[in-house]
C-alpha positions, 0 to 999 in steps of 0.5 A, spaced: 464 491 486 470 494 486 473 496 480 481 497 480 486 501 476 494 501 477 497 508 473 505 510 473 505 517 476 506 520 470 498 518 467 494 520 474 489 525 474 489 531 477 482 527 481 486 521 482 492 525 487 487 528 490 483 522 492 489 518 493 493 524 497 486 525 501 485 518 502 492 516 505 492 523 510 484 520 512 488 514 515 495 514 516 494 523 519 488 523 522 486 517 523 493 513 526 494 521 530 501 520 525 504 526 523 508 524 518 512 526 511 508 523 507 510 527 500 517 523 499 518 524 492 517 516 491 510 517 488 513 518 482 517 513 481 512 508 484 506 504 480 498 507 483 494 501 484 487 503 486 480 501 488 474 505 487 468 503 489 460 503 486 460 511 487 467 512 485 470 514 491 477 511 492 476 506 498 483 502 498 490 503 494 497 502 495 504 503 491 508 498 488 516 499 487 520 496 482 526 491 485 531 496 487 528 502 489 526 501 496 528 495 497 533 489 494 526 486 491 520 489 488 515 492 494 509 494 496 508 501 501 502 505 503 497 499 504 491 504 506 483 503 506 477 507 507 473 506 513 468 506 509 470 500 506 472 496 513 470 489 514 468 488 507 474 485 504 477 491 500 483 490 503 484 482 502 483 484 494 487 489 494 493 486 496 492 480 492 491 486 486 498 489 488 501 482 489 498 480 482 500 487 479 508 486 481 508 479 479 506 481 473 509 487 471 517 485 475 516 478 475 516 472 480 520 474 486 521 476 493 516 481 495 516 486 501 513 490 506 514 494 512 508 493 516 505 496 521 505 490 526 498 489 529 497 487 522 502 481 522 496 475 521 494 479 516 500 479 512 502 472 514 495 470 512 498 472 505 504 468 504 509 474 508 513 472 513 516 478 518 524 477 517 525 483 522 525 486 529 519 491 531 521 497 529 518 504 530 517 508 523 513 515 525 511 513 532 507 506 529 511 499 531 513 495 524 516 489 522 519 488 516 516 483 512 518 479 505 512 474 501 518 470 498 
């Protein structure tokens, strides 16, 4: 059983950066070996969506933007879960979580992502269809994807 929070930057704990920093270092630096800029000056205007699980340890999160602010539509960015919950359907639920967040809070509409391209079936499974090229982002292939 997960339990979810989404927080504006501004309401996050001094706890929380610090599990969500840890948790995106784990994977997309250690991890993917990708060394990368990951503070962008974005987390602040971005919406946290969190997943802890039964001991409260954040094991999924991802950001969301407003349309406008990455992109022409609202998106989601630093889509990551913790080994720890592989395979157990954390990531699916926390997608549907960050989907259903954005429609609630900017309405229906066009989404985006750019996604690391191994997860192109995944993506699509959720009602994203890749609108560009592979490119490479940080040294990782990418497509860009919109969930319409």
């Amino acid at each position: 059983m997960m339990n979810w929070k989404i927080k504006p930057f501004e309401e996050l704990t001094i706890a929380e950066l610090y599990a969500v920093l840890h948790l995106r270092s784990e994977v997309f630096v250690v991890e993917q070996h990708c060394a990368y800029q990951d503070l962008d000056y974005a987390d602040q205007k971005a919406l946290h969506v969190m997943g802890t699980n039964e001991e409260g340890r954040l094991v999924a999160y991802t950001r969301l933007f407003a349309p406008g602010i990455k992109y022409t539509a609202a998106s989601i960015g630093r889509v990551v879960t913790s080994p720890l919950a592989r395979g157990t359907g954390a990531g699916r639920e926390l997608m549907e979580k960050s989907i259903a967040a954005i429609e609630e809070i900017y309405g229906k509409g066009a989404i985006t992502i750019s996604a690391q391209q191994y997860l192109h079936r995944f993506y699509t499974s959720l009602g994203f269809e890749q609108t560009s090229d592979t490119y490479m982002e940080d040294g990782i292939p990418h497509i860009e994807m919109v969930r319409p």
